[in-house]
C-alpha positions in Angstrom: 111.0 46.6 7.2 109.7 44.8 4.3 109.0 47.0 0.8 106.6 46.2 -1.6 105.6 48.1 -4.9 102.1 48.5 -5.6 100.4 49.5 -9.1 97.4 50.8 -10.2 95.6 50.9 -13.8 95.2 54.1 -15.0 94.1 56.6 -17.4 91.4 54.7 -17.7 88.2 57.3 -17.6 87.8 57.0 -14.2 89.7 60.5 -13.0 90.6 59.9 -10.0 94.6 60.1 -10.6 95.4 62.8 -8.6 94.2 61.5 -5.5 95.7 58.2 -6.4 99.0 58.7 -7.4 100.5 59.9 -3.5 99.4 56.2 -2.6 101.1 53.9 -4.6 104.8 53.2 -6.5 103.6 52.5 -10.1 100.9 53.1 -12.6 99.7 51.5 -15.9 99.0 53.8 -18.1 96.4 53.0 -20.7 97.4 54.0 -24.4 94.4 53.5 -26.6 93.5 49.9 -27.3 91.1 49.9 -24.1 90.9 53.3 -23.3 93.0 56.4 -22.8 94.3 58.8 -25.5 96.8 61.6 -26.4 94.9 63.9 -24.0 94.9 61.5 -20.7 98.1 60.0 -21.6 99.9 63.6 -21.1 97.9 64.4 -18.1 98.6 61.0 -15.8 102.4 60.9 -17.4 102.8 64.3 -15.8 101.0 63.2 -12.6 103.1 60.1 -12.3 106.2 62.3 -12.1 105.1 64.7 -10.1 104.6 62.1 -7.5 107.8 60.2 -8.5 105.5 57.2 -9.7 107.1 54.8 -12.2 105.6 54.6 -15.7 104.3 51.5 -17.2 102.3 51.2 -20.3 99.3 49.2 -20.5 98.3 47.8 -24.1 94.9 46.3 -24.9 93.0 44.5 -27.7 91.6 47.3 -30.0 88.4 47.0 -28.0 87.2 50.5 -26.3 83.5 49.1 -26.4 84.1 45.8 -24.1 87.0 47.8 -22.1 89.0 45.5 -23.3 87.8 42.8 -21.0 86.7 40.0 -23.8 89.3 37.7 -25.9 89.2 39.2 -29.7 90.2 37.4 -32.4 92.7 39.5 -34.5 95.5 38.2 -37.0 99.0 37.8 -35.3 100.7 40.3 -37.3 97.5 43.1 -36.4 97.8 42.8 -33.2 101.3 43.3 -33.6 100.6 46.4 -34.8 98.2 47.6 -32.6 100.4 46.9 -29.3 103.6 48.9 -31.2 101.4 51.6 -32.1 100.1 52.1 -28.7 103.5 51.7 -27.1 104.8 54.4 -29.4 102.3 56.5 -28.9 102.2 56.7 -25.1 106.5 56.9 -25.6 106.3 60.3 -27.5 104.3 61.5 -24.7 106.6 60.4 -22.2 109.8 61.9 -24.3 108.5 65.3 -24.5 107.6 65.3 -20.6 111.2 64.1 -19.9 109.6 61.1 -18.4 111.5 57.3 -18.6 109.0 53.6 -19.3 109.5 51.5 -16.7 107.5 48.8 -17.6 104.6 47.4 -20.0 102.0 45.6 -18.7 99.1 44.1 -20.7 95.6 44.7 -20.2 92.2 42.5 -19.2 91.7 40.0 -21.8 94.9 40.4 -23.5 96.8 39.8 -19.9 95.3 36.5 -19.0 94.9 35.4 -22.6 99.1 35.5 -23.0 99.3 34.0 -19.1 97.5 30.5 -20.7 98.5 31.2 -24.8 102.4 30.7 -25.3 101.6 31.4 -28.9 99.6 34.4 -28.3 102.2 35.5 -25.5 105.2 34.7 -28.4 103.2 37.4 -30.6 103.0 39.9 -27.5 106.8 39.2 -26.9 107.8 39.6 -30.7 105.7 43.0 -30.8 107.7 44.5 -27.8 110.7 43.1 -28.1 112.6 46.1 -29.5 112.0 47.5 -25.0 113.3 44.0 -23.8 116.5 45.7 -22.4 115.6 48.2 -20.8 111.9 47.9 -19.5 110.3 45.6 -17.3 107.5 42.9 -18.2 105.2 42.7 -15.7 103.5 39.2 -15.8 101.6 37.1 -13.6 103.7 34.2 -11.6 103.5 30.6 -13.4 102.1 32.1 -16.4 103.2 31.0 -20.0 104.2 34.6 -20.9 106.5 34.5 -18.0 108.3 31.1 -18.9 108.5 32.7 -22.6 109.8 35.6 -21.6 112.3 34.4 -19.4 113.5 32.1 -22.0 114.1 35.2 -24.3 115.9 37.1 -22.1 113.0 39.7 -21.1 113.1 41.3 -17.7 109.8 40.6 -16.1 108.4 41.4 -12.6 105.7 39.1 -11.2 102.1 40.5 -10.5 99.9 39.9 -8.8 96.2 41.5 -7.7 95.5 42.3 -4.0 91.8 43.6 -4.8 90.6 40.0 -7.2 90.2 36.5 -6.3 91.9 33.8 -7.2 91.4 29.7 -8.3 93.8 27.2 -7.6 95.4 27.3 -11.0 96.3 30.9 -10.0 93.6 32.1 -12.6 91.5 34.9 -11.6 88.2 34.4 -10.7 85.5 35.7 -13.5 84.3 39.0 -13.2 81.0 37.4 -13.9 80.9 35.5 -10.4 80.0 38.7 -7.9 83.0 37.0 -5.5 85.5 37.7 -8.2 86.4 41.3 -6.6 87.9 42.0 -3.5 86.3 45.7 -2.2 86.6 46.2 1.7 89.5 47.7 2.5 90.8 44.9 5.5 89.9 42.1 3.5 92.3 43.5 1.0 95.3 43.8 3.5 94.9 40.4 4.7 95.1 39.0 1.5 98.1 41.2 0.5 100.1 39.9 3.8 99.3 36.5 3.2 100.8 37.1 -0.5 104.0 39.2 1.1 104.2 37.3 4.1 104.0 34.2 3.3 104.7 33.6 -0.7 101.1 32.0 -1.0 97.9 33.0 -2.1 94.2 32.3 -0.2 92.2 30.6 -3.2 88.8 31.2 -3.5 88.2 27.3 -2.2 90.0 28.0 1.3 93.4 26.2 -0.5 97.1 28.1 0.2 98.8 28.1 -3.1 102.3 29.2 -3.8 102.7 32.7 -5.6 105.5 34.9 -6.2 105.0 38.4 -6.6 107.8 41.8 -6.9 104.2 44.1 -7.6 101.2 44.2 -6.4 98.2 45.3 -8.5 94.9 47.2 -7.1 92.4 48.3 -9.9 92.3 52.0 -10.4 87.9 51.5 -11.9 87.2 49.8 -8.3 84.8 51.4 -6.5 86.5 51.6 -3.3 90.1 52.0 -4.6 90.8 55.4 -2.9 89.3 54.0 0.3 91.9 50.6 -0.2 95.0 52.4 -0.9 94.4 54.8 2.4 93.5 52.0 4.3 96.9 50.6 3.3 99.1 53.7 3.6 97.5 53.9 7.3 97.9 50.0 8.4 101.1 48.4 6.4 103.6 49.8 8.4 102.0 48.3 11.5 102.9 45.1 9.7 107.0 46.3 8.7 105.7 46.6 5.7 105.7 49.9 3.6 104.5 51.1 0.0 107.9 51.7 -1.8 108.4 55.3 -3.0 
């Protein structure tokens, strides 16, 4: 029986957590660049263990009016800033709930901006690097934050997202093409096994590529992210595969 972790952003506005959290292994909570502050922080930390959910943070460009969904351009050393800010915030919360970070994941823009940038990612590396010991990095597979990381002795996880499309480069597919998002629930399932099952991704074109992946992300805003998760927890085990708890 095969185990797979699967993550969901959150903390984000939407407020659904409490149904969420039974369903899947790992969140991502958001910490104030995107969305999320002192208030929703405390309430999904204390959610995510209750359910025995690891904790992962999930730092943004200072950019609560785009979601942080757009590339920003913001001097190296305040962005630097921004990220440690966030990341210490969201870690007081966690101390005075007796809660552990498990990992730090970055968010929209920022994520696939350091995946292509190995300058950008060497300023997102230098601004966490104080956690590199003892918390994971979740990045996506063949991704220049991942080779940088690697080289610098960061523990990193690979992602990658069961509910988005994919090109053959292993980019995701624009949220501005309506094919970017993947919503029924089957669909979803399929293209996780293929990723599990297999070690390949079904690009957009029809074309197999090779992925590697230790976590599997599903978008806590989706619209029909309760109805994916429950779809999962009900079918994935017919497959010897289970959501690791």
């Amino acid at each position: 029986m095969m185990n797979i972790d699967i993550n969901c952003d959150v903390g984000e506005g939407i407020g659904n957590e409490a149904q969420l959290m039974p369903l899947i292994s790992s969140c991502n909570i958001a910490c104030g660049g995107h969305a999320g502050d002192t208030v929703t922080m405390m309430k999904v930390a204390s959610l995510a263990k209750e359910n025995k959910i690891l904790i992962g943070a999930h730092p943004s460009y200072p950019d609560r009016e785009n979601f942080g969904r757009t590339s920003i351009k913001i001097a190296n050393d305040e962005l630097k800033k921004c990220i440690q800010a966030q990341l210490e915030e969201l870690g007081t919360v966690l101390k005075s709930l007796g809660a552990v970070l498990n990992h730090i994941k970055p968010h929209g823009a920022l994520y696939n901006d350091v995946a292509k940038d190995r300058k950008l990612a060497a300023v997102f590396l230098d601004s966490i690097e104080k956690y590199k010991k003892e918390v994971f990095l979740y990045v996506p597979y063949h991704s220049k934050i991942g080779e940088e990381a690697r080289r610098l002795g960061f523990q990193i996880k690979y992602e990658a997202f069961v509910d988005r499309n994919y090109n053959e480069d292993l980019s995701l597919v624009s949220r501005k093409d309506p094919r970017a998002m993947i919503q029924d629930p089957k669909a979803v399932m399929d293209h996780l096994l293929i990723m599990a099952t297999k070690g390949s991704v079904l690009t957009l074109s029809g074309r197999l590529v090779k992925i590697k992946a230790d976590t599997y992300c599903i978008h806590g805003d989706s619209p029909t992210t309760l109805q994916i998760l429950a779809y999962l927890s009900r079918h994935l085990p017919k497959n010897q595969i289970l959501i690791k708890k």
